[in-house]
KEKE-128479 format. One record per residue (C-alpha): residue number from 1; x, z, y. Coordinates in Angstrom, 3 decimals, padded with zeros to 6 digits, m for minus. Layout:
REM KEKE-128479
R kolmar       xx       zz       yy
R    NUM        X        Z        Y
...
END
This chain:
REM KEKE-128479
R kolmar       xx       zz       yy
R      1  139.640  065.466  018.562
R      2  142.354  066.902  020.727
R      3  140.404  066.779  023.635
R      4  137.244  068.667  022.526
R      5  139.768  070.547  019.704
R      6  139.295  074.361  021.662
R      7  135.725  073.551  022.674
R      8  135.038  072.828  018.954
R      9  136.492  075.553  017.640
R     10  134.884  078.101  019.639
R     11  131.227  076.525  018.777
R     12  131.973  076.376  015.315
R     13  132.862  080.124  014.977
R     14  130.174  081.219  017.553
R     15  127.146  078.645  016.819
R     16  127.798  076.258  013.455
R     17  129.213  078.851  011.096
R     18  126.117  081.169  012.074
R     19  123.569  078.743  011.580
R     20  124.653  078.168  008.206
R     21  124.909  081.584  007.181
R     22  121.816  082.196  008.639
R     23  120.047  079.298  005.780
R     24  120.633  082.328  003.275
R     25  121.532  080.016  001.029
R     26  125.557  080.938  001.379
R     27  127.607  083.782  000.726
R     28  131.398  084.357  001.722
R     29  132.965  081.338  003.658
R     30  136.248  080.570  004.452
R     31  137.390  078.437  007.694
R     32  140.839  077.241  007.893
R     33  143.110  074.621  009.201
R     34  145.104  072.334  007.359
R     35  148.807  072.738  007.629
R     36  151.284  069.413  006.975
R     37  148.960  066.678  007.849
R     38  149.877  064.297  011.084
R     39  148.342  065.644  013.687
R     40  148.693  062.289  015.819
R     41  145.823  061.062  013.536
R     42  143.503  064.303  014.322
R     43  144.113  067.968  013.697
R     44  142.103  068.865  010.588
R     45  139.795  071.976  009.415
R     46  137.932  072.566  006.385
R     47  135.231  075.315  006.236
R     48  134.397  076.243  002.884
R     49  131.449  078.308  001.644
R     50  130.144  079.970 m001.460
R     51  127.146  078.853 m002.751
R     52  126.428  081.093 m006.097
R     53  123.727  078.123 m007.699
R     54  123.861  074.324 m007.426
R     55  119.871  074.713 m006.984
R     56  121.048  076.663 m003.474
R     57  122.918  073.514 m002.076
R     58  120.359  070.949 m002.943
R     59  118.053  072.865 m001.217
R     60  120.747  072.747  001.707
R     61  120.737  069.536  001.563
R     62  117.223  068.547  001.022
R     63  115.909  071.113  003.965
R     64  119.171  072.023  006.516
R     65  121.739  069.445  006.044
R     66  120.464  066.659  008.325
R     67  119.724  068.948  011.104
R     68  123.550  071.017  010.897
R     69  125.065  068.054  011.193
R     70  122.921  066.895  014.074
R     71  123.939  069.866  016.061
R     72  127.287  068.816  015.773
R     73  127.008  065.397  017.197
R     74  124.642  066.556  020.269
R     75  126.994  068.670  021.219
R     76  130.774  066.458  020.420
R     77  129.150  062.998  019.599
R     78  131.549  061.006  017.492
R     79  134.556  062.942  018.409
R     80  134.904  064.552  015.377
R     81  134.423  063.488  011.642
R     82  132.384  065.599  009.050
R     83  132.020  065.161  005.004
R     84  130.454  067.210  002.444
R     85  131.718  067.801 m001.277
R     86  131.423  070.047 m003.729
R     87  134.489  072.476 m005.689
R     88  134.247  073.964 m008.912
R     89  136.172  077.067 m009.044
R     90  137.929  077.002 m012.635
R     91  140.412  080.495 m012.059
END
């Protein structure tokens, strides 16, 4: 990823993190990267996003999930890696 690491950055803030904002199926999101991993292996970011119902993110995934992700490989390929799971917030 170091190669495409700037070019990816800037189309997830201006292009990826829109799109899925603009589902209406989100609320706040947070996008941040991970400090104290080994970088030699791929510098790592995590965007996280609020979804207030579980009903909201199967209806992500049943109706916008397969075509985010496509964006992301037309424009990078298999440059980069991408996985989805869900957090419970207990505090």
């Amino acid at each position: 990823m170091h190669s495409i690491e700037q070019d990816w950055l800037q189309w997830m803030k201006s292009t990826w993190i829109k799109e899925m904002q603009d589902t209406g199926l989100f609320g706040e999101h947070r996008f941040c990267k991970l400090q104290g991993n080994d970088d030699e292996e791929g510098v790592m970011y995590v965007t996280q996003f609020h979804c207030d119902t579980l009903e909201n993110y199967n209806t992500f995934l049943s109706e916008q999930d397969e075509r985010l992700r496509s964006l992301g490989h037309q424009q990078f390929g298999n440059a980069f890696i991408s996985f989805r799971t869900i957090m419970e917030i207990i505090h």
